[in-house]
C-alpha positions as CSV (number, residue, x, y, z in Angstrom):
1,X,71.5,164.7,71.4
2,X,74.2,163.8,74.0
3,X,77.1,161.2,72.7
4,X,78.0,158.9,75.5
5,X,81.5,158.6,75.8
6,X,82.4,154.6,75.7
7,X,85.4,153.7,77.7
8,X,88.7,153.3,75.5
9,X,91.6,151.3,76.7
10,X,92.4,150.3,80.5
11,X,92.9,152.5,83.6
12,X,96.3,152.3,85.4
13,X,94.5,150.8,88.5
14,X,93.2,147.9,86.1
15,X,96.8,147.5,85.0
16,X,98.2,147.9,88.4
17,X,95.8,144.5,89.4
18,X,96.7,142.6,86.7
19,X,100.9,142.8,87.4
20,X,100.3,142.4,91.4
21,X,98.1,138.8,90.8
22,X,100.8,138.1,88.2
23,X,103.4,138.6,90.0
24,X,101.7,137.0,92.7
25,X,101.3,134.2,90.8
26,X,104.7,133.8,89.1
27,X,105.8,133.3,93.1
28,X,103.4,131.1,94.0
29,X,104.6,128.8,90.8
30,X,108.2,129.2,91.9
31,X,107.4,128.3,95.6
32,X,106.0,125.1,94.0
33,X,108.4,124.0,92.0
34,X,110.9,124.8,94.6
35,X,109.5,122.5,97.1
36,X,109.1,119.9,94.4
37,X,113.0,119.5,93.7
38,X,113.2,119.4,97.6
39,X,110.6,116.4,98.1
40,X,112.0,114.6,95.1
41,X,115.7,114.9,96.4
42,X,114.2,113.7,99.3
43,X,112.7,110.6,97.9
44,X,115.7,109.7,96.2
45,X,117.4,109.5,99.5
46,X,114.7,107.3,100.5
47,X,115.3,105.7,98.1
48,X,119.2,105.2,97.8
49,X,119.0,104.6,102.0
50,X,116.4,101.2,101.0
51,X,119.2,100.1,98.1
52,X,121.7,100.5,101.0
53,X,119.4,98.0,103.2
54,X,119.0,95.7,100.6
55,X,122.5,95.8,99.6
56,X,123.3,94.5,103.5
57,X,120.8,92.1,103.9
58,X,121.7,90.4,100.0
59,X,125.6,90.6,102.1
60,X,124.2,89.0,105.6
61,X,122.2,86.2,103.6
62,X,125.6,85.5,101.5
63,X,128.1,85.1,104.3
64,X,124.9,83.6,106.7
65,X,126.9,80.4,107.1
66,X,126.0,76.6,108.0
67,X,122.4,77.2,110.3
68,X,122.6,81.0,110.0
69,X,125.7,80.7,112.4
70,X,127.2,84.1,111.4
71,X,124.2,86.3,111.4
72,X,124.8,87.5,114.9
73,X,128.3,88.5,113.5
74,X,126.9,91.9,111.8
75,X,125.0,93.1,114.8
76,X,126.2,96.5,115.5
77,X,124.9,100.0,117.0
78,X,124.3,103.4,115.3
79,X,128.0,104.7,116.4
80,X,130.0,101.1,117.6
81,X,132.1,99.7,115.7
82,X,131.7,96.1,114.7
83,X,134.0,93.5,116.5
84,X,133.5,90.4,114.9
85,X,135.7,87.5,114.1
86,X,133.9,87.0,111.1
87,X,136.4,88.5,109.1
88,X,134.0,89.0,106.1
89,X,131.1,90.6,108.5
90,X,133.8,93.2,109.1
91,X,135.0,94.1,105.8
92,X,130.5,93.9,104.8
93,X,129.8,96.5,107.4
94,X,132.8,98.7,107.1
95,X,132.0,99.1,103.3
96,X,128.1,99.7,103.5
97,X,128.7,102.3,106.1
98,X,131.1,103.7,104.0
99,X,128.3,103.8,101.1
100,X,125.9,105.4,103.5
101,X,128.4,107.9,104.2
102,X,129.3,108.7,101.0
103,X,125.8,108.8,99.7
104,X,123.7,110.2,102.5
105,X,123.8,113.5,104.3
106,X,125.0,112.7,107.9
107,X,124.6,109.2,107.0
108,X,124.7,106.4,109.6
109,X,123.9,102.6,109.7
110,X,122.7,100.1,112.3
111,X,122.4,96.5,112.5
112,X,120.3,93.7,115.0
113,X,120.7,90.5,114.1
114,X,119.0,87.2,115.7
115,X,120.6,84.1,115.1
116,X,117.4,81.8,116.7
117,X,115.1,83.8,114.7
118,X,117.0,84.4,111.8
119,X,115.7,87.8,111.2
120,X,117.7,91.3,110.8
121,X,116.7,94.4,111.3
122,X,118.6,97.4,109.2
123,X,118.6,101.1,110.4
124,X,120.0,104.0,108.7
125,X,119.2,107.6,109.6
126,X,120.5,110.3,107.7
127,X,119.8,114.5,107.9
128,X,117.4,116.3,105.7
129,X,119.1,118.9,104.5
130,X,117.5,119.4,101.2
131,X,114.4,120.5,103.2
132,X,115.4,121.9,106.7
133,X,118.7,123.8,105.2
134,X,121.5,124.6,107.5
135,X,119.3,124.2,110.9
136,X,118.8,120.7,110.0
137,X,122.4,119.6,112.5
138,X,120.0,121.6,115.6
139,X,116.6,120.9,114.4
140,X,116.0,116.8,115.4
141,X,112.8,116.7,112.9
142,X,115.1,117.0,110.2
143,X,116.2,113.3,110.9
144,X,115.0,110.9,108.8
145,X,115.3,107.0,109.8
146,X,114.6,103.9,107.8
147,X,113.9,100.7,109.1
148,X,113.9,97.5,107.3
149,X,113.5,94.0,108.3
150,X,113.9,90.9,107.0
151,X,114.4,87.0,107.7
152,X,117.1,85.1,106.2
């Protein structure tokens, strides 16, 4: 009577599978969490730039005035700078910008006001950097822009 052999142990091609989807894997995992830390930094921009808009618009309803006469005094463009004789409208602006500066990448504000309608509209763009890397400056996708209105 013949013995059958019965296989023992593993064969180096078995092995060889197992490390590549391993391996394969492993990367796959860090690609993940890579892109997670970049999506969250990126929603904590969001974030911080909507503090920034509220932070203006809480300044704007303070300094408003008798009928919402100094509203219109905060109106301002992306890359103007604000001439006002509101002197307090000056010193709000040049501080939030300042703040959006400071705690945005490439970080810029912009303000429309209407005094008849009493509503203002906030912009801030700022530069994805977190996700685009060091094309972001050439690449105009990598430009993110929040707009927030509100009436006073």
């Amino acid at each position: 009577m013949k013995k059958l052999k019965l296989q023992q142990g593993s064969t180096l091609i078995e092995v060889a599978v197992t490390v590549l989807l391993l391996s394969v894997s492993l990367l796959a995992m860090a690609t993940l969490q890579t892109r997670s830390l970049q999506f969250n930094q990126s929603a904590a921009m969001r974030t911080q730039a909507n503090i920034y808009a509220y932070d203006l618009i809480d300044r704007i309803r303070i300094n408003r005035g008798v009928d919402s006469n100094n509203i219109g005094n905060y109106t301002v463009a992306y890359d103007a700078t604000l001439s006002s004789s509101n002197a307090l409208a000056v010193a709000d602006v040049a501080a939030w910008r300042a703040n959006i500066q400071r705690g945005l990448p490439g970080g810029k504000g912009a303000i429309s006001c209407d005094e008849k309608t009493r509503v203002c509209t906030v912009s801030i763009k700022w530069s994805e950097e977190q996700i685009f890397g060091a094309q972001a400056a050439a690449n105009p996708e990598a430009t993110t822009e929040l707009i927030y209105t509100s009436g006073l």
